[in-house]
SETOR-827328 format. One record per residue (C-alpha): x, y, z; residue in three letters. Coordinates in steps of 0.2 Angstrom, whole numbers, plus 2048, in hexadecimal, padded with zeros to 3 digits. Example, Ala and Ser with C-alpha at 12.3 -4.5 7.8 and 13.67 -1.06 7.14 Angstrom:
83E7EA827ALA 8447FB824SER 
***
This chain:
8417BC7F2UNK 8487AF7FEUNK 8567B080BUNK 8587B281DUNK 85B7C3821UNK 85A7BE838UNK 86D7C4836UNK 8747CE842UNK 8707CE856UNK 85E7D385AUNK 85C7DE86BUNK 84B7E7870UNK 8427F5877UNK 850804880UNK 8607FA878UNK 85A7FA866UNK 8697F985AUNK 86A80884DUNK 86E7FD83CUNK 8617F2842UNK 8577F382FUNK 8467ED82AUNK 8487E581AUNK 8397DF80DUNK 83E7CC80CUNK 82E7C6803UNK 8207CF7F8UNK 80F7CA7F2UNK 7FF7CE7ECUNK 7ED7C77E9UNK 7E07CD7DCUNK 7CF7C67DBUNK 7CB7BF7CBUNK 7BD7C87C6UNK 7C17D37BBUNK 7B67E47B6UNK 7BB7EE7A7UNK 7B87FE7A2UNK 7AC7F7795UNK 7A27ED7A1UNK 79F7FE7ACUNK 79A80879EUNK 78C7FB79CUNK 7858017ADUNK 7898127B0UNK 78C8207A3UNK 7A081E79EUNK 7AB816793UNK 7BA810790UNK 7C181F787UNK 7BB82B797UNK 7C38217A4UNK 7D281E79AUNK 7D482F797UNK 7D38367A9UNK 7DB82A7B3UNK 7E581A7A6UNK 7D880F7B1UNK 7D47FF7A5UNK 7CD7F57B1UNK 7CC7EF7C2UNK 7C87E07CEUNK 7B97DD7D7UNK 7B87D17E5UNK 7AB7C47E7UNK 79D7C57F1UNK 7A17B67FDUNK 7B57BE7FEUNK 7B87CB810UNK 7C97D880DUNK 7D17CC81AUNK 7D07BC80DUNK 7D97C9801UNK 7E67CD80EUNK 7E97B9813UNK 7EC7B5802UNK 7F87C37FEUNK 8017C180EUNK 8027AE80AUNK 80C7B27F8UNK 8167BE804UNK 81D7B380FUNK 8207A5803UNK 8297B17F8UNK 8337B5808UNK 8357A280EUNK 82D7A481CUNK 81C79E824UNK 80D7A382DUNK 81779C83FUNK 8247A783BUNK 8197B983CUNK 8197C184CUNK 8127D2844UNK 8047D4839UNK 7FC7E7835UNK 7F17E8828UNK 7EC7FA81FUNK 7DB7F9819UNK 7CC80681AUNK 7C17F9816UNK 7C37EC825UNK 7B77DD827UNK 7B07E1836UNK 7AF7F2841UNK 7B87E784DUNK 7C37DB84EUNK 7D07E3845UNK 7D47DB831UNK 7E77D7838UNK 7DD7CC844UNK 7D27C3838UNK 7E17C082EUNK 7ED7B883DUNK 7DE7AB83DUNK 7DE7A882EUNK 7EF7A482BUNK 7F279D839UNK 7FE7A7840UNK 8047A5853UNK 7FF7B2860UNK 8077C285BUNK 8047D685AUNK 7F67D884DUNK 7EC7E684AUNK 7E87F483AUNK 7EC805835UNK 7DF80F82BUNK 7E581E821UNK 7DE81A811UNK 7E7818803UNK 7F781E80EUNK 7F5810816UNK 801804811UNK 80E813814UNK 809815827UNK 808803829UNK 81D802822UNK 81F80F82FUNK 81980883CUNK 8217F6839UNK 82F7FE838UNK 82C805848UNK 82D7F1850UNK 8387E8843UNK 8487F6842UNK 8467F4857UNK 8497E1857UNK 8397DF85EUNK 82F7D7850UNK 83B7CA846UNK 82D7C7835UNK 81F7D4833UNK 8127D2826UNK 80F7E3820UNK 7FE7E1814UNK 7F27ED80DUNK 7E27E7807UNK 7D27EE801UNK 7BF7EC7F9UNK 7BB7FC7F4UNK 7AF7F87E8UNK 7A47F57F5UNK 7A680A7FBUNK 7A280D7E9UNK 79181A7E6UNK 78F8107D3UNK 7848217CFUNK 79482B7D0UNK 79C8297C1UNK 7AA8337C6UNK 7B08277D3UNK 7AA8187D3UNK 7B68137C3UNK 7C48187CDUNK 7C580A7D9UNK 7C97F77DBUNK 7CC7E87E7UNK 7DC7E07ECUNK 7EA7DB7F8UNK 7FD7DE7F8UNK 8087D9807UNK 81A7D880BUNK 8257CF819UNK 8307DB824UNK 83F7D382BUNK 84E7DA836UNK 85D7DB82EUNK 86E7E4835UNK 8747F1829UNK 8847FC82BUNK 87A80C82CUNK 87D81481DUNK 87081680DUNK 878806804UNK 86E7FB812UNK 85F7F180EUNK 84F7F6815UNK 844804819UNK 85181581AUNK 84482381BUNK 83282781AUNK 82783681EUNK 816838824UNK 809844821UNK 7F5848825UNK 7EA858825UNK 7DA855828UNK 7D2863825UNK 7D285E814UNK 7C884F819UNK 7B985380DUNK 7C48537FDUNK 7C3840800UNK 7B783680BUNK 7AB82A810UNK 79982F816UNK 796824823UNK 79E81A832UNK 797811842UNK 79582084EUNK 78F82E842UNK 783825836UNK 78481383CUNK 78780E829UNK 79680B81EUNK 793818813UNK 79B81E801UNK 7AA8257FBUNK 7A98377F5UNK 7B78417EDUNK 7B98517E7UNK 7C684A7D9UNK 7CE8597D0UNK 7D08617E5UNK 7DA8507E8UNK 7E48527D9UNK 7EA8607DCUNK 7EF85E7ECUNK 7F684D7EBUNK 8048527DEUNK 80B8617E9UNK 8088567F9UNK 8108467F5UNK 81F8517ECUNK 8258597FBUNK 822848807UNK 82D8407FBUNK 83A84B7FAUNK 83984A80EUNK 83A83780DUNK 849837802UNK 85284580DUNK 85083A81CUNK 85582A813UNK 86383480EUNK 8618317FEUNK 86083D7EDUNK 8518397E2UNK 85E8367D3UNK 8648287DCUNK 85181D7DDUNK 84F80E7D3UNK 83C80C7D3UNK 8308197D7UNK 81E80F7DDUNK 8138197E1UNK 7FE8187E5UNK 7F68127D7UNK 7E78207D9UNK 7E88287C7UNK 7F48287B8UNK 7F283B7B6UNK 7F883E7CAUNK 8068307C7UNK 80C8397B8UNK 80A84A7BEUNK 8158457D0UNK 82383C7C5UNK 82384C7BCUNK 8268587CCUNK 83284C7D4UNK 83D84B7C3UNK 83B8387C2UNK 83B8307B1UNK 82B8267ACUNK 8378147A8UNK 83B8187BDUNK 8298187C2UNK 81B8077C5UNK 80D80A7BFUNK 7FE7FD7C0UNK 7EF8067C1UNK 7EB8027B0UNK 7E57F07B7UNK 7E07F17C6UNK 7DA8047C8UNK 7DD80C7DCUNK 7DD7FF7E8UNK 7E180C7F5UNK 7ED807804UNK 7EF7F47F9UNK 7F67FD7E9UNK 8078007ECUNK 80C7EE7F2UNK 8017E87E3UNK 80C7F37DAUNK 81D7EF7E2UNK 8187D97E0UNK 8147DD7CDUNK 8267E57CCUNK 82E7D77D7UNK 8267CB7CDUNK 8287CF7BCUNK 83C7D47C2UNK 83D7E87BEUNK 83E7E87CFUNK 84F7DF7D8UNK 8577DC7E8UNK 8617EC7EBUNK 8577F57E2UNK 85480A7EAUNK 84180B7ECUNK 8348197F1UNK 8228177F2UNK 8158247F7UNK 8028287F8UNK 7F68327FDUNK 7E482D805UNK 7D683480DUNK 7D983F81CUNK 7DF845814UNK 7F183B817UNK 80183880BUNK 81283380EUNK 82082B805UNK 82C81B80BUNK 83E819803UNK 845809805UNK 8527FF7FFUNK 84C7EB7F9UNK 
***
């Protein structure tokens, strides 16, 4: 995607203009290269490529290196972002990054990644609600780029989850993989009607006491470790197909949309069975719906802009184009996005 979208005058804070849009002008994505099928796990743990096909469409999955940080991840698909957008690192004044797996306890990842890039002095910092993350993090771009007060966000989700994995639990150790997906969020002034590029509705969502359906044991001021993912799968299942049904249909109602109307449904990559099973609530046909968790397994809050550069990139997915995206994470959190490319 290239193209200036800067059209339109920008004005900040109180005196914010109300078609002012925040419009996706760039995708990309990064996977490492090392590649781990299902094959190659059932050498190590007692699988196989039938059983994890079976339960979740999960072929394989990409580990990263030993030497690479989620921020190296991040770069690099934020990088493909902004040249798909025609823009550069000097043009970024926004960078948030949705990971639960940052470098460091501090700095934050966005922080690491404005270095590396070499972005000028800007706002920077993460959002962390698992594999919603990347949901939140639209949100709260939007939040800057629809006020005129951020003219080229880099919105990236990036993860190493291998690294959470317990390899002893078979259950869920399969179900996870490493990656990076960004997009560039530009202003853009739309007439203020659902036919407007951009981000039209979303909504947000969190109950924690649900928080040990999906966790991870440890953290700086409990156990002073990282700590391993735990899940209690069929728990999560069942309440991510009735969750992210009704934030969905919230989403739409606010983007004022129908559900009829949506071009591409792109949701978390978690699980084919929860994918299929949410398609089926919402009355959205399977040829609507992205599905890439067959190659690259969950990649929790970098999944559904892995998902939305493989769409982009292989041209499903086209300017103008009616979009919703959801996920649901650890929390537990879920939401949904409808936007318009």
């Amino acid at each position: 995607m290239t193209g200036d979208s800067r059209t339109g005058e920008l004005k900040t804070g109180a005196s914010r203009t109300t078609d002012l849009r925040s419009v996706v002008t760039g995708v990309g994505g990064y996977l490492p290269p090392d590649i781990v099928t299902n094959d190659q796990l059932a050498r190590v743990i007692d699988t196989s490529d039938a059983w994890i096909f079976e339960r979740t469409g999960i072929r394989s999955r990409h580990k990263a290196a030993p030497d690479q940080a989620t921020s190296d991840l991040a770069t690099e698909a934020a990088r493909r972002a902004l040249a798909a957008a025609g823009r550069s690192a000097s043009d970024v004044d926004l960078i948030i990054v949705a990971t639960t797996t940052s470098d460091l306890t501090f700095p934050a990842t966005a922080a690491i990644v404005q270095r590396k890039l070499g972005a000028p002095i800007c706002a920077a910092f993460d959002v962390q609600a698992v594999c919603s993350g990347f949901v939140y993090a639209l949100s709260v771009a939007d939040g800057f780029v629809a006020r005129g007060m951020a003219r080229c966000a880099l919105v990236i989700g990036a993860e190493i989850m291998t690294r959470l994995m317990d390899w002893s639990d078979r259950g869920t150790c399969v179900l996870f993989g490493d990656g990076a997906g960004a997009v560039v969020l530009e202003p853009l002034a739309g007439a203020g009607t659902t036919d407007d590029r951009g981000i039209l509705g979303f909504s947000l969502r969190c109950e924690g006491g649900k928080q040990d359906l999906l966790y991870v044991d440890g953290g700086p001021t409990t156990t002073g470790t990282v700590g391993k993912l735990r899940m209690q799968g069929k728990e999560v299942f069942r309440h991510a197909v009735t969750n992210i049904s009704e934030a969905v249909v919230a989403a739409a109602a606010a983007a004022r949309v129908d559900l009829p109307s949506i071009d591409w449904f792109i949701p978390h990559q978690a699980n084919q069975r929860i994918l299929d099973g949410v398609a089926r609530k919402l009355g959205i046909a399977e040829s609507r719906v992205i599905s890439t968790v067959a190659d690259h397994a969950n990649t929790s809050a970098a999944s559904i802009p892995l998902a939305l550069s493989q769409g982009v990139s292989d041209g499903r997915i086209k300017p103008g184009h009616l979009l919703l995206l959801e996920a649901m994470g650890g929390g537990l959190t879920w939401g949904a996005v409808v936007l318009r490319l």
